[in-house]
N, C-alpha and C positions, 0 to 999 in steps of 0.2 A: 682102507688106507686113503691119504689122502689124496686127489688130482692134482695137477695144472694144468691152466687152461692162461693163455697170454690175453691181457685185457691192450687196451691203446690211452695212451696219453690224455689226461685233462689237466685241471687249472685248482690254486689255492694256494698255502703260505706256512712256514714256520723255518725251526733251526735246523742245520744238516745234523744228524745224529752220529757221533762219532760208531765205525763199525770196522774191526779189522776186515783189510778183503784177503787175510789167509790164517783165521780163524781156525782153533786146534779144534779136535774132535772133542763134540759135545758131552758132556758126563748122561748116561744113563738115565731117561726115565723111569719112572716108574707105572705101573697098569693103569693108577689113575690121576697119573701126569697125564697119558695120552687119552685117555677118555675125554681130560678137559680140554685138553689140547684140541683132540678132533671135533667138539664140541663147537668152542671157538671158530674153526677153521671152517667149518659151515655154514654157522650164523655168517662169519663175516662176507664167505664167497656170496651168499646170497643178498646179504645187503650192498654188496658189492655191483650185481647184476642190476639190485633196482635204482643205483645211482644216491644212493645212502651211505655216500663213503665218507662223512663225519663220525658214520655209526662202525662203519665198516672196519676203515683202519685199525682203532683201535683194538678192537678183538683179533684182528689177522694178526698185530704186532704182540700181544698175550700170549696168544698159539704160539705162535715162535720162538716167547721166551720161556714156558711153560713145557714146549717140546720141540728145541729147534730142528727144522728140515730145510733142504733147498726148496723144493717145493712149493711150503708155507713164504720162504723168504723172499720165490720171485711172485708170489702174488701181492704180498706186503708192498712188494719195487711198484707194481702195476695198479694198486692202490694208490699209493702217494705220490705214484705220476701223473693219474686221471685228477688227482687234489690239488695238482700244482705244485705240488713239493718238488720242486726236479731237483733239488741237492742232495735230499732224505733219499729217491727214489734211482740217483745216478750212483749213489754209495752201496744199495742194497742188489743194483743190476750188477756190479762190480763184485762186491762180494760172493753173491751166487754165480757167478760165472768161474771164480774162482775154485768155491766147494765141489762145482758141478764137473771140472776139469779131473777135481784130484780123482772124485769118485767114479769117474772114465764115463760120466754121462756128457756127453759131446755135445748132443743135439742141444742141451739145456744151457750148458757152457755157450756154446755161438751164440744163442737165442739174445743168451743174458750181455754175454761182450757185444755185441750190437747194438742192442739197446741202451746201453751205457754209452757209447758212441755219439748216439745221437742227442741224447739228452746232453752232453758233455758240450756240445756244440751252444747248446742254449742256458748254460747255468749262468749264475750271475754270482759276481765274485766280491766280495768288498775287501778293500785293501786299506789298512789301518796305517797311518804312521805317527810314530811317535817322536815327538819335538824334542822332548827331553827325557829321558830315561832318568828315573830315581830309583835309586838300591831299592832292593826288595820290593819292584814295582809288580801289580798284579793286575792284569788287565780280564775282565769275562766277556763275554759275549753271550747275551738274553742268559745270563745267569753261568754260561758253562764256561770255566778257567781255560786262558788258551796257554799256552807253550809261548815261548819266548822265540821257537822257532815260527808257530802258527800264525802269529800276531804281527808277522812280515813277511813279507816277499811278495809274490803276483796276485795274491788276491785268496779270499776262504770263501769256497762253495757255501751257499747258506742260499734257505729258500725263500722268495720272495714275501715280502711282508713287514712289518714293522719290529725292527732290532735295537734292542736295548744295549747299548755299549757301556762299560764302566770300567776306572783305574782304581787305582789304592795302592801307594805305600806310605811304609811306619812315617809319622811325624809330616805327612803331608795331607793336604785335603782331597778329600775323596771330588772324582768329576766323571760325570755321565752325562750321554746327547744318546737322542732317538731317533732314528732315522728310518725312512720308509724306505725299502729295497724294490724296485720294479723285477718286473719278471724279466729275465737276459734272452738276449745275450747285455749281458751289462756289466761295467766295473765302478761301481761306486769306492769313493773317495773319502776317507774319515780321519782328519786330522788331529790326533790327541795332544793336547797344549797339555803345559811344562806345567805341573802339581803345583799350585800354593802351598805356603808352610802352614805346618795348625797350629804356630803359635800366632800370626797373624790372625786369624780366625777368634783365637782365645783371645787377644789384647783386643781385640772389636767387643768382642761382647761382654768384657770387663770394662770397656769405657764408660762413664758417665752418659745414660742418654743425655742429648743436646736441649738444654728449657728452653722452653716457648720463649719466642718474643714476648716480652711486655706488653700488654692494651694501653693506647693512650688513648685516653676518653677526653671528652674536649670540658672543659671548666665551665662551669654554668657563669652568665653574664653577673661581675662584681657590681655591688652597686655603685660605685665610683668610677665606673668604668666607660669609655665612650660611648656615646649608643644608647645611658641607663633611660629609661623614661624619663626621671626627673630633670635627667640634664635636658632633654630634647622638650621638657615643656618648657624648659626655664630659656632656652633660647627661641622659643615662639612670644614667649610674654614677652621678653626684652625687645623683638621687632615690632609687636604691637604696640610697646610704647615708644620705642623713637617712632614707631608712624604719627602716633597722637603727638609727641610732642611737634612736630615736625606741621601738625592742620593748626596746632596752637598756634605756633609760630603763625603761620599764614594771616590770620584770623587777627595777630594783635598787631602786626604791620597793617592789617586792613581798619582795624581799629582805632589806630597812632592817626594815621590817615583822613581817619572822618573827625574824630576830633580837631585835629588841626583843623579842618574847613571849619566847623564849626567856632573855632576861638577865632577865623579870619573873621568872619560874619558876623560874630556879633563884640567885635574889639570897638570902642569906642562910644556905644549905647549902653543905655541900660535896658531895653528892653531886645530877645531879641526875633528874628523872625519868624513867622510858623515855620520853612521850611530849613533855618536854623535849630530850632527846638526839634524835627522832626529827623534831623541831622543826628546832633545831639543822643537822641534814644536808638537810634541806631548805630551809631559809635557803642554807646552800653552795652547793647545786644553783642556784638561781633567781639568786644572784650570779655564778655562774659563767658561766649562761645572758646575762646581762646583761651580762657583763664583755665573750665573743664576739660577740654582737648586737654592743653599742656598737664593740666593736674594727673588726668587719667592716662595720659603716655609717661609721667616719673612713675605713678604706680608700678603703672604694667613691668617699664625699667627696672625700679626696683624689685619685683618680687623677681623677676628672673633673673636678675643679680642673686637675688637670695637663693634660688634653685641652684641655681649652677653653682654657688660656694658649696652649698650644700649638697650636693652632688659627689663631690670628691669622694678619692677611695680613701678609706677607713686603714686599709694597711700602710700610708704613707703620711699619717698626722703631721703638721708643722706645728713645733715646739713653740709655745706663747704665742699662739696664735689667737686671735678675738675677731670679728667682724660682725655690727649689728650693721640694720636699716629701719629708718623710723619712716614712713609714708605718713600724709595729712593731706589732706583737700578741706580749702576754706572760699568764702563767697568770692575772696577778691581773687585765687588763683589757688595753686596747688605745687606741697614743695614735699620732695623730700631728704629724710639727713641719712648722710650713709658713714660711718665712724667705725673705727677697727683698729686696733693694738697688735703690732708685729716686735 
């Protein structure tokens, strides 16, 4: 048959397992329920002793459903106390204290309401509240349905670990949070907010995604446009020819100038003097200087007048519109005609 032997308390995590603690008398095994059963029930005592109790529990807790006993049940409690379970393991001290009373075993009964006591002191409770209640609201805990009564008041023994909360009713959105439960004494706090509707849900996801913004890429430079090359040559020519014309000038005032000495000096001779004559030729020079300056600053003038007319933007023509430029350079000076029909 099988023993009990009292193990002491350890550490670990999960859900309190719902267990009546006054439990009707078990239906009958059979020969080789209990073979598996005791089977069970000493693999697990044994891995139990080597501190193998991820291996352990499970098999103590098979035994028991396979062949329940008090026996098996308070070593099941002494498992999943040493695991940490204290809400699995304060349900099953409970339980077996109870069985152990009816069946006039005393010793095992106090053993078990004892130990229930104490662990009782150190469970950890979480306490749910719900914002809004909606018809046919269905609340679980790490997957198991609670009661409407469960699901309030002081708080639901459950054992330390990470708990999966979820609601659900008809026509509303389903909402779940996960929470880590520390080992207690502890009362954790779980606020359940008021359901969305699912048609909200459904008109979001019937809407039109939102299109992209537009790209605006930036226009490549028009060639009538400020800035274009032709126009910024046509305003460098047009400064280099008012500079020329501007040394012309200089050049035919200096020119005007020697001349006149020269018509003082030789007014009233007929012959006139070398340094009259030498006058003279250098009046010609300095006109002549003047005449190329001036001629080659109308040029320059002109063609940058012609750049920049020519420049313009193409998407804005003026209607009858004409503009030529004729340029010349000749030995006496330098002219040019600039003519246009608006």
């Amino acid at each position: 048959m099988r023993s009990f032997r009292a193990r002491h308390a350890g550490a670990g995590l999960a859900l309190l397992s719902g267990m009546s603690l006054t439990s009707p008398l078990w239906a009958q095994p059979t020969a080789a329920d209990k073979a598996l059963a005791e089977g069970l029930f000493q693999d697990g005592k044994k891995l139990m002793d080597e501190d193998r109790l991820q291996e352990a529990c499970p098999k103590l807790a098979e035994s028991q459903r396979v062949d329940p006993t008090v026996g098996t049940l308070l070593n099941l409690a002494v498992c999943h106390e040493k695991e940490g379970k204290t809400a699995s393991a304060w349900a099953e001290f409970k339980e077996a204290s109870a069985l152990a009373a009816s069946a006039g075993q005393q010793d095992r009964s106090q053993f078990a309401d004892k130990r229930a006591s104490e662990l009782e002191a150190r469970l950890t409770r979480l306490v749910l509240e719900v914002a809004q209640a909606a018809p046919g609201m269905a609340i679980t805990l790490n997957g198991k349905e609670l009661s409407a009564a469960a699901a309030t008041g002081t708080g639901i023994p459950v054992d330390p670990g990470t708990a999966t909360i979820e609601a659900r009713a008809p026509g509303k959105q389903p909402w779940s949070q996960q929470v880590t439960l520390d080992p207690g004494p502890s009362t954790p706090r779980v606020v359940i907010p008021p359901l969305a509707d699912a048609a909200a849900q459904a008109q979001a996801k019937a809407a039109p995604a939102a299109l992209p913004a537009p790209v605006v890429r930036p226009e490549a430079a028009k060639p009538g446009a400020t800035g274009s090359p032709l126009r910024a040559l046509g305003f460098v020519a047009g400064g280099v020819g008012l500079a020329g014309i501007g040394v012309g000038a200089v050049f035919g005032i200096m020119a005007i100038q020697e001349a006149g000495d020269v018509e003082v000096g030789c007014s009233g001779n007929f012959l006139c003097s070398r340094a009259d004559v030498e006058a003279n030729e250098s009046a010609r020079s300095t006109a002549m200087v003047s005449n190329i300056a001036a001629g080659a600053g109308l040029v320059c003038l002109g063609a940058g007048v012609a750049m920049v007319l020519m420049s313009r933007s193409p998407e804005k023509p003026v209607a009858s519109e004409r503009v030529w430029l004729s340029p010349s350079v000749a030995s006496d000076g330098g002219r040019v005609t600039l003519g246009g029909q608006w």
